[in-house]
Gaussian input, Z-matrix of N, CA and C with variables (Angstrom, degrees):
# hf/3-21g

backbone

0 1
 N
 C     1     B1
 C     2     B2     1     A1
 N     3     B3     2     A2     1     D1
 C     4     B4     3     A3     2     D2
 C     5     B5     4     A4     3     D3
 N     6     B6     5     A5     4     D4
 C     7     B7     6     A6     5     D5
 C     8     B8     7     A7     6     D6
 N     9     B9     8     A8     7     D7
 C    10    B10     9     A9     8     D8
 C    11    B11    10    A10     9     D9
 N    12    B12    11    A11    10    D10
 C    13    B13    12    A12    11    D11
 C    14    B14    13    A13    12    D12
 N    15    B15    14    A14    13    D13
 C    16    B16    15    A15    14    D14
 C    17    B17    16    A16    15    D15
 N    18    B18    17    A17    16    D16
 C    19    B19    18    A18    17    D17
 C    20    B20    19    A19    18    D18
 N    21    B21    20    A20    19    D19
 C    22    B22    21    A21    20    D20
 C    23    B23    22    A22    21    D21
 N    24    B24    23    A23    22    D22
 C    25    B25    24    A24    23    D23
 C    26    B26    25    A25    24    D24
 N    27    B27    26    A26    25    D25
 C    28    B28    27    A27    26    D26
 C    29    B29    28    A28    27    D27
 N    30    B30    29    A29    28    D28
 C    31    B31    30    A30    29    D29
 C    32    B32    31    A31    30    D30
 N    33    B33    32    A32    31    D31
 C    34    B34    33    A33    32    D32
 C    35    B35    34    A34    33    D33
 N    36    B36    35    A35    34    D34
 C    37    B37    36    A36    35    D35
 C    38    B38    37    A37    36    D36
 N    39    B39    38    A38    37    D37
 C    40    B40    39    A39    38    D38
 C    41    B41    40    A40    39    D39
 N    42    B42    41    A41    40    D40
 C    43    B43    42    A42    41    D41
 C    44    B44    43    A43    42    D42
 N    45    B45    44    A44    43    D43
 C    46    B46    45    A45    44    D44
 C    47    B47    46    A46    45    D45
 N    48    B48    47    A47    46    D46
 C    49    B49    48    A48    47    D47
 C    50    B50    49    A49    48    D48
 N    51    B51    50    A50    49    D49
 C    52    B52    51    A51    50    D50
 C    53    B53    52    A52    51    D51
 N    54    B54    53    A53    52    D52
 C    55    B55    54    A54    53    D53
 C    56    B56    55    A55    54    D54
 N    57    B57    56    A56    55    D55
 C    58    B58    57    A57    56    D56
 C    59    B59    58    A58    57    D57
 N    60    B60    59    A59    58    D58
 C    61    B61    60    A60    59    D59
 C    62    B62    61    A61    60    D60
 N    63    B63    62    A62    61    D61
 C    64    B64    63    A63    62    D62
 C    65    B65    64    A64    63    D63
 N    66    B66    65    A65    64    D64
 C    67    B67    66    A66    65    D65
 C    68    B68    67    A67    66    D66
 N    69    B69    68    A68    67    D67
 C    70    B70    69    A69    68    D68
 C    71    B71    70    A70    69    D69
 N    72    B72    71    A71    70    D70
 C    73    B73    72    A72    71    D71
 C    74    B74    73    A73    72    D72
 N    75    B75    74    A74    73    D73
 C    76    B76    75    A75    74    D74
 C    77    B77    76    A76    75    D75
 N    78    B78    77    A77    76    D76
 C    79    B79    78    A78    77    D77
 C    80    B80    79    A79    78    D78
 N    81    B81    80    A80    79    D79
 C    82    B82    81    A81    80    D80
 C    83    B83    82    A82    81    D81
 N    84    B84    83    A83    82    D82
 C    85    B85    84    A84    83    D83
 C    86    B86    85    A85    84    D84
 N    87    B87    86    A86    85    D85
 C    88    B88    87    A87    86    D86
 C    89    B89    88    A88    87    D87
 N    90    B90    89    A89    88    D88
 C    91    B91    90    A90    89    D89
 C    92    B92    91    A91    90    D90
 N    93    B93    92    A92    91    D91
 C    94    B94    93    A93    92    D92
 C    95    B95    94    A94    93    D93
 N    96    B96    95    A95    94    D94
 C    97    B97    96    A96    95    D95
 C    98    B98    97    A97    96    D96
 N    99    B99    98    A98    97    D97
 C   100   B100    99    A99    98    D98
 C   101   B101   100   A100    99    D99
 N   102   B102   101   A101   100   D100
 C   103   B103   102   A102   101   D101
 C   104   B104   103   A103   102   D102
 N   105   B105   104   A104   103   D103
 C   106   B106   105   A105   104   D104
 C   107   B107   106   A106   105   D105
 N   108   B108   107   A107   106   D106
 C   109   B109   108   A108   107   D107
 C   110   B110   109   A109   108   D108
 N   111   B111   110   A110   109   D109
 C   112   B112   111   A111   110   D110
 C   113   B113   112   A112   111   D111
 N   114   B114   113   A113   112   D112
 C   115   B115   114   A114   113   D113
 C   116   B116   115   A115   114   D114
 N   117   B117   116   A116   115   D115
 C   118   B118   117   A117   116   D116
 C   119   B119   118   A118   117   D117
 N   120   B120   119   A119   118   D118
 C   121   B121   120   A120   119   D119
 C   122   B122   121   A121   120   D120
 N   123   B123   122   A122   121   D121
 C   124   B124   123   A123   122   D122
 C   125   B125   124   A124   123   D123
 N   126   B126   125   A125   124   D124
 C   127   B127   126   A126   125   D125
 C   128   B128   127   A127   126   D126
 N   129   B129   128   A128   127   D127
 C   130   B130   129   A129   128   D128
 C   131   B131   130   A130   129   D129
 N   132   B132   131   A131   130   D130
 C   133   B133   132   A132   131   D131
 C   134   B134   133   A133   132   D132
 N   135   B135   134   A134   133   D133
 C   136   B136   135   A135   134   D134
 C   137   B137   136   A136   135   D135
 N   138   B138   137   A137   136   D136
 C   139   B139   138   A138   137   D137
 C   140   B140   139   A139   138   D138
 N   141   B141   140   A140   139   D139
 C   142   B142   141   A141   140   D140
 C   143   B143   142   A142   141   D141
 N   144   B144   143   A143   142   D142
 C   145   B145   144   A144   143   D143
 C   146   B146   145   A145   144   D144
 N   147   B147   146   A146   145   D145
 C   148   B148   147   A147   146   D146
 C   149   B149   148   A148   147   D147
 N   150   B150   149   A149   148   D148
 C   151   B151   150   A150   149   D149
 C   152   B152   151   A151   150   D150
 N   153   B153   152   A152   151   D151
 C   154   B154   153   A153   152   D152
 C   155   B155   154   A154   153   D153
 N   156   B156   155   A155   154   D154
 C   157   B157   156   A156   155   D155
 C   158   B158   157   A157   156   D156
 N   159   B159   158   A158   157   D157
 C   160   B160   159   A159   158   D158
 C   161   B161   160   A160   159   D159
 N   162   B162   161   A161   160   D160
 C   163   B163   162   A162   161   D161
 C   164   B164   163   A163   162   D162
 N   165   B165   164   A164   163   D163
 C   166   B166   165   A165   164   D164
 C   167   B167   166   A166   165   D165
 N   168   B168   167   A167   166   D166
 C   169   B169   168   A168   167   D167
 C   170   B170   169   A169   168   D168
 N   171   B171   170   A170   169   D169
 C   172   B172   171   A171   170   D170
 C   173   B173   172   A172   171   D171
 N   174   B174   173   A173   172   D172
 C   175   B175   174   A174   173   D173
 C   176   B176   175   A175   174   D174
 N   177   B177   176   A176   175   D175
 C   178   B178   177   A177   176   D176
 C   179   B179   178   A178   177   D177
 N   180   B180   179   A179   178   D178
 C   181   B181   180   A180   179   D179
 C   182   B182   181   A181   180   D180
 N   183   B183   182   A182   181   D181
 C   184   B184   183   A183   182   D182
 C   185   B185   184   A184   183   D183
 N   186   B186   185   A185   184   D184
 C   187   B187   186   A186   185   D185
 C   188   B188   187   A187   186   D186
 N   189   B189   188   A188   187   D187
 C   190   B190   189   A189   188   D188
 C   191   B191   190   A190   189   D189
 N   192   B192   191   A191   190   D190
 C   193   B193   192   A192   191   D191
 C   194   B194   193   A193   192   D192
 N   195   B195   194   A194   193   D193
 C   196   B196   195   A195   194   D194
 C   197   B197   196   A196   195   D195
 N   198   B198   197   A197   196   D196
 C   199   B199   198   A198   197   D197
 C   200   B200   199   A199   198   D198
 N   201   B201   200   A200   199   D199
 C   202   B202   201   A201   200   D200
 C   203   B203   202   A202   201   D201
 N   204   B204   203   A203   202   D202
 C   205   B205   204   A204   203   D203
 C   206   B206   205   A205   204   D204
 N   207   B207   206   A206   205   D205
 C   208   B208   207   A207   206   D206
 C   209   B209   208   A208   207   D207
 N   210   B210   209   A209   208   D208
 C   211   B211   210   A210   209   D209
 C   212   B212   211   A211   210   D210
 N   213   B213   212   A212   211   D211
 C   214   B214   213   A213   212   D212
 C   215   B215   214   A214   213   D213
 N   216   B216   215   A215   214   D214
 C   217   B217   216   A216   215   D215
 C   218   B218   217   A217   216   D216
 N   219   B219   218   A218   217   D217
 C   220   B220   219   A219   218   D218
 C   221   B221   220   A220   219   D219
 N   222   B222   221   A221   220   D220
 C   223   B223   222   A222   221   D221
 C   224   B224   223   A223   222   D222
 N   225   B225   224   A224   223   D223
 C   226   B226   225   A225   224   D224
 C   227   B227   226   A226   225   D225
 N   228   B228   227   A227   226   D226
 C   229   B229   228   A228   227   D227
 C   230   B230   229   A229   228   D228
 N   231   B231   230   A230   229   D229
 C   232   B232   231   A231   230   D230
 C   233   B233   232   A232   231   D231
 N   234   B234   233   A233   232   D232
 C   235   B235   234   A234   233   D233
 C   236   B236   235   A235   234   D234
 N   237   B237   236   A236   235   D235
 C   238   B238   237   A237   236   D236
 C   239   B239   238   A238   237   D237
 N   240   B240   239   A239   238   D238
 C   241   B241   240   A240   239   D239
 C   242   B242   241   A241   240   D240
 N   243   B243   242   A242   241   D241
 C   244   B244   243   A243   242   D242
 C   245   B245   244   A244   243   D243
 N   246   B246   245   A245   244   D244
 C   247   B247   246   A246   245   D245
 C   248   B248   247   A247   246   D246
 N   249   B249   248   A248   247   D247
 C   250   B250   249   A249   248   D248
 C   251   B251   250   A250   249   D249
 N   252   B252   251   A251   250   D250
 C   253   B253   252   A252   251   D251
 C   254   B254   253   A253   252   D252
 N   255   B255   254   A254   253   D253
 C   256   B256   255   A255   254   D254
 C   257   B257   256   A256   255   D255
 N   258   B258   257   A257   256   D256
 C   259   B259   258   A258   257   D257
 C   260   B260   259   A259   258   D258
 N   261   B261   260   A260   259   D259
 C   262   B262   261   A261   260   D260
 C   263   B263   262   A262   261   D261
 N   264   B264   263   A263   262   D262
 C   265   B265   264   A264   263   D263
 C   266   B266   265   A265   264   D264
 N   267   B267   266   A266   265   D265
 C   268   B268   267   A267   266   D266
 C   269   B269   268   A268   267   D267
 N   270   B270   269   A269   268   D268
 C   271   B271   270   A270   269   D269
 C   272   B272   271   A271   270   D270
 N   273   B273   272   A272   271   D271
 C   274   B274   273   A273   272   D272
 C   275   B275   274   A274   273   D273
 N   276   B276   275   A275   274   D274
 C   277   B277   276   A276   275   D275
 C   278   B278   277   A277   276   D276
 N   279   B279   278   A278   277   D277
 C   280   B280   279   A279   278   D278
 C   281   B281   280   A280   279   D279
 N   282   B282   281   A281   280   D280
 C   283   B283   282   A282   281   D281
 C   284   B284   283   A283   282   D282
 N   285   B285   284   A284   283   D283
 C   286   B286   285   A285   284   D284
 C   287   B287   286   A286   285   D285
 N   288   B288   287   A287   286   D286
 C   289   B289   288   A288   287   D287
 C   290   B290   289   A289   288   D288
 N   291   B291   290   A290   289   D289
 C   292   B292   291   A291   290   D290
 C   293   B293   292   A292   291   D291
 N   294   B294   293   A293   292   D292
 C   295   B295   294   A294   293   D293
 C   296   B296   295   A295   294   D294
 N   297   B297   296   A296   295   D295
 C   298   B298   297   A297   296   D296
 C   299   B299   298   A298   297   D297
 N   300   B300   299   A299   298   D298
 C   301   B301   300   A300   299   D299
 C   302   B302   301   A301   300   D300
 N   303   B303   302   A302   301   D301
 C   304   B304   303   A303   302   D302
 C   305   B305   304   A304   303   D303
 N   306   B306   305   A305   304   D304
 C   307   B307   306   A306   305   D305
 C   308   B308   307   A307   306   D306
 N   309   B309   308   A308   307   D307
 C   310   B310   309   A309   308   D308
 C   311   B311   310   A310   309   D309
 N   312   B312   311   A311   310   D310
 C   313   B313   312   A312   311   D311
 C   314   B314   313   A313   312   D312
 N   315   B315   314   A314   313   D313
 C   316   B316   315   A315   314   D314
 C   317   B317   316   A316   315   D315
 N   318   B318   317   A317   316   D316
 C   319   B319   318   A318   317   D317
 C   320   B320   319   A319   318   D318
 N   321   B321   320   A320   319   D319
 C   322   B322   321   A321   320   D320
 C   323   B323   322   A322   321   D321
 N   324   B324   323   A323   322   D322
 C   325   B325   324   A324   323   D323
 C   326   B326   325   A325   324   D324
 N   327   B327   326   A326   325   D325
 C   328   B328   327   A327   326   D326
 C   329   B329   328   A328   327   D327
 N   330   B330   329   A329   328   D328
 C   331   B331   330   A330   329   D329
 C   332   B332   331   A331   330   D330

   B1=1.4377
   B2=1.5258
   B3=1.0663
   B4=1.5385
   B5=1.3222
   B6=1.8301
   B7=1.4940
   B8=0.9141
   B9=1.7324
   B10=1.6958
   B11=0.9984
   B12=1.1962
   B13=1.5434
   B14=1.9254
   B15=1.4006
   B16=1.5745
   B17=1.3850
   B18=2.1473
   B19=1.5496
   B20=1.5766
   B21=1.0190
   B22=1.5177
   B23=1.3036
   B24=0.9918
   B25=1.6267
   B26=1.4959
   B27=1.4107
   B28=1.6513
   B29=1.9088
   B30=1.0666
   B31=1.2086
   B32=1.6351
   B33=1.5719
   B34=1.9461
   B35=1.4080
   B36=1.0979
   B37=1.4236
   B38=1.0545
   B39=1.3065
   B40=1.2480
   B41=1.4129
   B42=1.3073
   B43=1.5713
   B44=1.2353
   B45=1.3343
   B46=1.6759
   B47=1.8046
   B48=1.3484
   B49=1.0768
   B50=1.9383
   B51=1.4086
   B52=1.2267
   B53=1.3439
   B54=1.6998
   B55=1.4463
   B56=1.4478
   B57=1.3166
   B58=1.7303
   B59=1.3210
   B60=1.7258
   B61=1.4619
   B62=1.8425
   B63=1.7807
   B64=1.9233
   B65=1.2144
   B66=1.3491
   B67=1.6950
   B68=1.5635
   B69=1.5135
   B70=1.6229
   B71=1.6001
   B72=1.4604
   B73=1.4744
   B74=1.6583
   B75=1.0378
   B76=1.3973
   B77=1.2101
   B78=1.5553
   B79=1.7256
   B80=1.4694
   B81=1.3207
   B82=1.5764
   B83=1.5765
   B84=1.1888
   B85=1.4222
   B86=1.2480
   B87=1.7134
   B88=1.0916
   B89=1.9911
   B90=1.1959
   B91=1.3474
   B92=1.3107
   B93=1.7879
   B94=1.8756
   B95=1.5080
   B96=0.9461
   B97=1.4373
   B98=2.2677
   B99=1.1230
   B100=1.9383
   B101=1.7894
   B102=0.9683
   B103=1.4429
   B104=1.6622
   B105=1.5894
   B106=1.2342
   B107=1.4971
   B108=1.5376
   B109=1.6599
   B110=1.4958
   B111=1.5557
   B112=1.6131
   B113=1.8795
   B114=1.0143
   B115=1.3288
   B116=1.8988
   B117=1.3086
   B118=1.6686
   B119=2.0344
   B120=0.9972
   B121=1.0042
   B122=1.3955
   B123=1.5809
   B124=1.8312
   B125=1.9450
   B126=1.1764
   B127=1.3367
   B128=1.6023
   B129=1.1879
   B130=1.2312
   B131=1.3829
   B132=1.2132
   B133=1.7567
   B134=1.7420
   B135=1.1973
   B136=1.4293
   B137=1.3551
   B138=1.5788
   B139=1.6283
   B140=1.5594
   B141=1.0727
   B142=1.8031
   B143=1.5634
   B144=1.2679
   B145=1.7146
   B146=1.5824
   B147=1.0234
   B148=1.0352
   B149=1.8516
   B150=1.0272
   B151=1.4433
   B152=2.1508
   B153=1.4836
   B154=1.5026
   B155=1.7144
   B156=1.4169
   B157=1.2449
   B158=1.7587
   B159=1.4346
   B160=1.4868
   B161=1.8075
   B162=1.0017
   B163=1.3866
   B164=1.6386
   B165=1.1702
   B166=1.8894
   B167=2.0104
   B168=1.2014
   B169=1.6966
   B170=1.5726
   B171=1.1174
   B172=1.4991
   B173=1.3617
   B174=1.3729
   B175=1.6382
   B176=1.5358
   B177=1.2690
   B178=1.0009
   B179=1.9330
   B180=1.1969
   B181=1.2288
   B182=1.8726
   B183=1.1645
   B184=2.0633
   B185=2.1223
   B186=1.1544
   B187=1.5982
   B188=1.4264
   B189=2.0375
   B190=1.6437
   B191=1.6337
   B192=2.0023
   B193=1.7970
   B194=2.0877
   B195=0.9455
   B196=1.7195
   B197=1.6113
   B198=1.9459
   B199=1.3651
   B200=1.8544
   B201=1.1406
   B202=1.5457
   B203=1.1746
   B204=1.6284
   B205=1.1092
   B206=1.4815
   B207=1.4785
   B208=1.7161
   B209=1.4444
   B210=1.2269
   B211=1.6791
   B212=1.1993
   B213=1.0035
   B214=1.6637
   B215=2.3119
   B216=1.2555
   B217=1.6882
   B218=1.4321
   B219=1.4572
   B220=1.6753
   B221=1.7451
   B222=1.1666
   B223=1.5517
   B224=1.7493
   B225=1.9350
   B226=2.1555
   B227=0.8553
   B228=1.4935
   B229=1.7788
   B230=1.6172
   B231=1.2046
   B232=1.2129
   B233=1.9847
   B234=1.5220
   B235=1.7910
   B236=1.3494
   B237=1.7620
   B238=1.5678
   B239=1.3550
   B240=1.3669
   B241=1.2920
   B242=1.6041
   B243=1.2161
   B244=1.6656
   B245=1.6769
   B246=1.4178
   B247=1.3939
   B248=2.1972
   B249=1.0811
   B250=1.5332
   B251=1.5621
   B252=1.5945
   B253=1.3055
   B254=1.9559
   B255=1.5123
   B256=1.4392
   B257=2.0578
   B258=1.3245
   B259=1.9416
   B260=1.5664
   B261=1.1776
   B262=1.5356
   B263=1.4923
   B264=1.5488
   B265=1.4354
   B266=1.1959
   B267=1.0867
   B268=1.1749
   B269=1.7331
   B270=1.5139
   B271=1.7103
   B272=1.4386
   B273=1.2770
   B274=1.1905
   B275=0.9754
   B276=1.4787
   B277=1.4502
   B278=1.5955
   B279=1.7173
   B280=1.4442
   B281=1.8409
   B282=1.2200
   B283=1.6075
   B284=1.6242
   B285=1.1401
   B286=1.6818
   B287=1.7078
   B288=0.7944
   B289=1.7435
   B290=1.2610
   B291=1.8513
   B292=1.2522
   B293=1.3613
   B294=0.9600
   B295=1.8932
   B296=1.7072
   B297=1.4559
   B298=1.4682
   B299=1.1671
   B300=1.5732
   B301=1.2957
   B302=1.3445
   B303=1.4970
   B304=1.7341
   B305=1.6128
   B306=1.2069
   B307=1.1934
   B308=1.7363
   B309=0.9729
   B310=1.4671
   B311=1.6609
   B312=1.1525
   B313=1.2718
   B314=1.9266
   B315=1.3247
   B316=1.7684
   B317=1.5974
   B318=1.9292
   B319=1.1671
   B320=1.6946
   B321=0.9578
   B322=1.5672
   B323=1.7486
   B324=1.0182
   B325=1.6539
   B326=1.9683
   B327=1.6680
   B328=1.4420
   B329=1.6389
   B330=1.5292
   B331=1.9454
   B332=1.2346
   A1=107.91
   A2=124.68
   A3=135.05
   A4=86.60
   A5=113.40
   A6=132.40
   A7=105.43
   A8=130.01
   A9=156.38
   A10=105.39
   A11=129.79
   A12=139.85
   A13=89.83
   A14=149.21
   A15=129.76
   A16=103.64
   A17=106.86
   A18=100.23
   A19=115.71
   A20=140.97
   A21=140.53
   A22=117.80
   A23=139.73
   A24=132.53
   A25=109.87
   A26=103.19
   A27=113.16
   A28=111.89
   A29=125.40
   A30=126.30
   A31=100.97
   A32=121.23
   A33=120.95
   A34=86.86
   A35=119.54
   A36=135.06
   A37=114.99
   A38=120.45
   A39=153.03
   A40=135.25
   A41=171.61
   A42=137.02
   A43=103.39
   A44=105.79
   A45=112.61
   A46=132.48
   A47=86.00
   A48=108.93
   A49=118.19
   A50=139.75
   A51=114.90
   A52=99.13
   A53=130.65
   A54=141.27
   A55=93.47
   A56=84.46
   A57=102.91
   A58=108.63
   A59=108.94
   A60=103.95
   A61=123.23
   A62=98.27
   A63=83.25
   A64=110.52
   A65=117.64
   A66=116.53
   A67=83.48
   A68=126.91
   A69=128.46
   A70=94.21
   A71=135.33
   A72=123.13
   A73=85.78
   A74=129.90
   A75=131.00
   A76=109.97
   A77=134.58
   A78=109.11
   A79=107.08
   A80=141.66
   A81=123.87
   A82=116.82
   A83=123.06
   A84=128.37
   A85=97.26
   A86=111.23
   A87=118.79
   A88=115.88
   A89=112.10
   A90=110.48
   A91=130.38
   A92=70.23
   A93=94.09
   A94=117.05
   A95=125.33
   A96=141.37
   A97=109.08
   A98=90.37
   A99=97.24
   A100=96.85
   A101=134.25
   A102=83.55
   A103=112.71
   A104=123.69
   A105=135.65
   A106=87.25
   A107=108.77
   A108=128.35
   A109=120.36
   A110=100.51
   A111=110.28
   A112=98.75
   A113=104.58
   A114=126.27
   A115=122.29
   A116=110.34
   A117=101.86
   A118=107.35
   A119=160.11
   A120=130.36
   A121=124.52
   A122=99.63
   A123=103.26
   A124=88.41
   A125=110.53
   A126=112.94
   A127=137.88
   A128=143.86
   A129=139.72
   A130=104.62
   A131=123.15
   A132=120.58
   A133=84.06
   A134=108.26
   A135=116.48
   A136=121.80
   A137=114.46
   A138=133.48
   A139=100.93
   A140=124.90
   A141=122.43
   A142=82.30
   A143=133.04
   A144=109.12
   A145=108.17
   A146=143.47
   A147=153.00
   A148=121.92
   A149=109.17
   A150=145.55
   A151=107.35
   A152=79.60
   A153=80.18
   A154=105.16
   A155=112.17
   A156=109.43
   A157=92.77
   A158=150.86
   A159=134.98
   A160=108.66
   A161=116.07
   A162=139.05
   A163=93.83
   A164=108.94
   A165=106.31
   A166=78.10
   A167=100.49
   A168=112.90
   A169=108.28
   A170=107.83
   A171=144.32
   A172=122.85
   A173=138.03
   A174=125.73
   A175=99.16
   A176=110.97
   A177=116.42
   A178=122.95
   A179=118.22
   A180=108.39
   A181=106.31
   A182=103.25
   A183=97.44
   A184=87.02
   A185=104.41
   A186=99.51
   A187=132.05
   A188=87.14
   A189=103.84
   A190=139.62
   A191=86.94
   A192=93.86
   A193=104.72
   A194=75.89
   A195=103.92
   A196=103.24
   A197=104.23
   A198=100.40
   A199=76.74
   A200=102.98
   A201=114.20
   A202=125.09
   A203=115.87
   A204=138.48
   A205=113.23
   A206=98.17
   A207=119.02
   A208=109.66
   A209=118.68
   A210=125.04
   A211=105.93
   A212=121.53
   A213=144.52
   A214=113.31
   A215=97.92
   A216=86.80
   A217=99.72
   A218=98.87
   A219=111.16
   A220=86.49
   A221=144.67
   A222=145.58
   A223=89.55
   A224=88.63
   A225=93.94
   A226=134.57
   A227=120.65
   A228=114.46
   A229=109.55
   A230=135.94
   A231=104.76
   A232=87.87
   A233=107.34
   A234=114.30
   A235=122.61
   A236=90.85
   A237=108.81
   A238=121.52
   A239=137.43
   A240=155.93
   A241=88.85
   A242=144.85
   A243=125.80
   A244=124.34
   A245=89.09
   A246=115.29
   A247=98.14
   A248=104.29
   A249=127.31
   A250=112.86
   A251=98.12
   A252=115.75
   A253=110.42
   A254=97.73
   A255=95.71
   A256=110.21
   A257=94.59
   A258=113.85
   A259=94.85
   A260=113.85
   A261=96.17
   A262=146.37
   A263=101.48
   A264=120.78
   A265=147.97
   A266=107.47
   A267=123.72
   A268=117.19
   A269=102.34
   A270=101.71
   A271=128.86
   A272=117.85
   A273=121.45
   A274=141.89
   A275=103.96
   A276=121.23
   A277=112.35
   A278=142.49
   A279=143.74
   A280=104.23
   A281=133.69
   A282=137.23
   A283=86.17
   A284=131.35
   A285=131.47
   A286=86.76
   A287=166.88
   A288=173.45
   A289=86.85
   A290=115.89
   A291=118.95
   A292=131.18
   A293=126.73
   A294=138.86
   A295=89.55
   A296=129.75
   A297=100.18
   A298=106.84
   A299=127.70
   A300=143.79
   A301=129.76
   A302=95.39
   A303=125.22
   A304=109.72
   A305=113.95
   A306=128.34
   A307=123.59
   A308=118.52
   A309=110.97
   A310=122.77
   A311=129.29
   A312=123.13
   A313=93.90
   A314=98.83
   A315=125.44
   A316=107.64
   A317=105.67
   A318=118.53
   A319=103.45
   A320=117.56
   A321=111.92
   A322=102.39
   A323=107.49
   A324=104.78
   A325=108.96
   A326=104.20
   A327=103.80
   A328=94.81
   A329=95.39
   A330=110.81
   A331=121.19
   D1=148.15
   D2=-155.86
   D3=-143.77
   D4=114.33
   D5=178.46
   D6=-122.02
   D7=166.24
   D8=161.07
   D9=-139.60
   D10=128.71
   D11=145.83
   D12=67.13
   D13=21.59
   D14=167.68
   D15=106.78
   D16=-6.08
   D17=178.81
   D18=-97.44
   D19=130.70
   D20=165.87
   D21=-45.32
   D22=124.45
   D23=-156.00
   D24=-124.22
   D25=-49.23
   D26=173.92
   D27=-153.36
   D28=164.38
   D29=-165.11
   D30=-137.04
   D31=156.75
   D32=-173.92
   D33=-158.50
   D34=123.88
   D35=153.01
   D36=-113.78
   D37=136.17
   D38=168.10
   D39=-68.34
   D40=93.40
   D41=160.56
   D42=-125.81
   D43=174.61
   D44=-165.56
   D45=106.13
   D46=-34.39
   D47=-162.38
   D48=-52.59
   D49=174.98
   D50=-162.90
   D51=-104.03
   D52=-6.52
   D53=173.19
   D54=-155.87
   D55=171.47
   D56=179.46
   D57=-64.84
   D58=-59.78
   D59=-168.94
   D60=-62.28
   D61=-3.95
   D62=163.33
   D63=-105.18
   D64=14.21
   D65=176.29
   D66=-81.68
   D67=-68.67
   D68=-152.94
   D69=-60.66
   D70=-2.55
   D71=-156.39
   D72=-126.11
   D73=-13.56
   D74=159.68
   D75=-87.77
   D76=-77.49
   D77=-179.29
   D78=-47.80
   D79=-57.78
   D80=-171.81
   D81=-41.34
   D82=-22.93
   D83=179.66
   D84=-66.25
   D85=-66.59
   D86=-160.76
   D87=-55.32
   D88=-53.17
   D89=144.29
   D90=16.12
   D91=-97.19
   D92=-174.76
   D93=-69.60
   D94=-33.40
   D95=158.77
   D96=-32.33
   D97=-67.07
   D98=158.73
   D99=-61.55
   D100=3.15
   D101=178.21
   D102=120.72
   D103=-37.52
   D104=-159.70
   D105=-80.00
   D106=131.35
   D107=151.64
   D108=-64.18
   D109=-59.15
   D110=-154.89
   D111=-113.41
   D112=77.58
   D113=173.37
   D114=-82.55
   D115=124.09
   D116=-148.27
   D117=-131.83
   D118=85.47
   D119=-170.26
   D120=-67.42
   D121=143.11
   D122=-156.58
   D123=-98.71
   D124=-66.21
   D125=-175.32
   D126=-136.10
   D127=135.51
   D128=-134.83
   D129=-145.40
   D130=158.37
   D131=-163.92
   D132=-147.14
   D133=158.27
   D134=148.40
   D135=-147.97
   D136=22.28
   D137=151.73
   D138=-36.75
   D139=157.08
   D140=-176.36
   D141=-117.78
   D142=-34.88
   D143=173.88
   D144=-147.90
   D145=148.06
   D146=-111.90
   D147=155.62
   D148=-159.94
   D149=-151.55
   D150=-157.66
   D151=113.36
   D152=176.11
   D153=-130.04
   D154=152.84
   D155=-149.01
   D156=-133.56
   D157=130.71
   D158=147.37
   D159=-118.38
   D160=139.77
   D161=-162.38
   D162=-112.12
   D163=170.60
   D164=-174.03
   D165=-170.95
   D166=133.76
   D167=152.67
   D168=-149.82
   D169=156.16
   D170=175.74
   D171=-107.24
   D172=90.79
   D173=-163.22
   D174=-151.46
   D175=152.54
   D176=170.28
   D177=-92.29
   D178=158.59
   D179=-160.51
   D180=-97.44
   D181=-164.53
   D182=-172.26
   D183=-85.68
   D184=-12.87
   D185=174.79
   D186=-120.54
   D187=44.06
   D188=-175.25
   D189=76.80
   D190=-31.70
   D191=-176.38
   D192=-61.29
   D193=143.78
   D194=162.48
   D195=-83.82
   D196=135.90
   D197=-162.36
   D198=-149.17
   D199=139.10
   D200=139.99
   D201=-134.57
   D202=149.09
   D203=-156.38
   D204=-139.87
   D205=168.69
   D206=-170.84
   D207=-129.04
   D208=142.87
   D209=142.68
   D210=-117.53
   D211=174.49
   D212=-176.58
   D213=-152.45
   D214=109.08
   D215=-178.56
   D216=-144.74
   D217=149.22
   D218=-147.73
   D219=-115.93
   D220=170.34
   D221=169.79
   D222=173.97
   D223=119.35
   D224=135.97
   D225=-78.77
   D226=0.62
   D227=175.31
   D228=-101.31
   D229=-22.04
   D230=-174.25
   D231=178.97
   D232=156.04
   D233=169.58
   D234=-39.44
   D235=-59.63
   D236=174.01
   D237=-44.81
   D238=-60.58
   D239=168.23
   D240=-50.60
   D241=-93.29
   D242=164.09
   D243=15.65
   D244=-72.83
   D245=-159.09
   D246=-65.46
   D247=-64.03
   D248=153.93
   D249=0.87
   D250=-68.07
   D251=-168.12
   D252=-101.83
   D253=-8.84
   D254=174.30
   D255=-81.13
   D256=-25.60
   D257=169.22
   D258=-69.05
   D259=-69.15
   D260=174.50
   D261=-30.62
   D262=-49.74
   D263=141.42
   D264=-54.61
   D265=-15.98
   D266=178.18
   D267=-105.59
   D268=-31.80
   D269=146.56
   D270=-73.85
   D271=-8.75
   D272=160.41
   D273=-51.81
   D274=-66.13
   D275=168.66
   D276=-87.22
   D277=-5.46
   D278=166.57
   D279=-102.92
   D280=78.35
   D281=-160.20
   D282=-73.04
   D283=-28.10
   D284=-166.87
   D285=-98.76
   D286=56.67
   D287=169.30
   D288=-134.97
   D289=122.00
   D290=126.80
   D291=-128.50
   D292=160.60
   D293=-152.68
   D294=-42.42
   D295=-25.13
   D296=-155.44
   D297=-107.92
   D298=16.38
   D299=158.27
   D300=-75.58
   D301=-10.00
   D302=170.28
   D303=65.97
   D304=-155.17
   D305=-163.34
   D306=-177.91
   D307=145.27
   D308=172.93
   D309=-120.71
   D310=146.67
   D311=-156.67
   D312=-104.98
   D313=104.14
   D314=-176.30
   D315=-48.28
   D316=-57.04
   D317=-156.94
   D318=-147.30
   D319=142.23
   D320=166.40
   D321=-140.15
   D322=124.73
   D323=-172.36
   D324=-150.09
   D325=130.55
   D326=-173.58
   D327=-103.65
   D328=132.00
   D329=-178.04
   D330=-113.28

């Protein structure tokens, strides 16, 4: 995840990879490579196949700023369960995000 100032700027997912830490050391390249300074990993799976889920919102904050944001949620049983835990994530890391500001589903992909 590629941040400024608390805003989400661009997002790189990875899979395949032979551990986690060269998936997070491959998208951060990739990143920084565009351009991104402050490059961060938001979320990480080590399910070997699965359900991958990215969420994207746009909201404004209780002090007007304009913010976009990410989740990321990984599940072997099913998108939904993905999707579930990618909102979860995505309230995690956005504390000013709430459910009725919605969200849009970026990516949905089975690995």
């Amino acid at each position: 995840m590629a941040k400024e100032q608390g805003n989400s700027l661009a997002i790189e997912w990875v899979v395949g990879e032979q551990s986690i830490s060269q998936a997070i050391t491959s998208a951060k390249s990739t990143l920084n490579a565009q351009g991104f300074a402050h490059v961060f990993p938001q979320a990480k799976s080590a399910i070997p196949h699965g359900w991958m889920v990215v969420v994207k919102t746009v909201y404004k904050t209780v002090t007007g700023r304009v913010r976009t944001s990410y989740g990321c949620g990984f599940s072997q049983e099913s998108a939904h369960a993905a999707e579930e835990l990618a909102v979860s994530d995505l309230h995690a890391y956005s504390w000013g995000w709430k459910p009725e500001y919605g969200y849009a589903k970026v990516e949905v992909k089975r690995y």
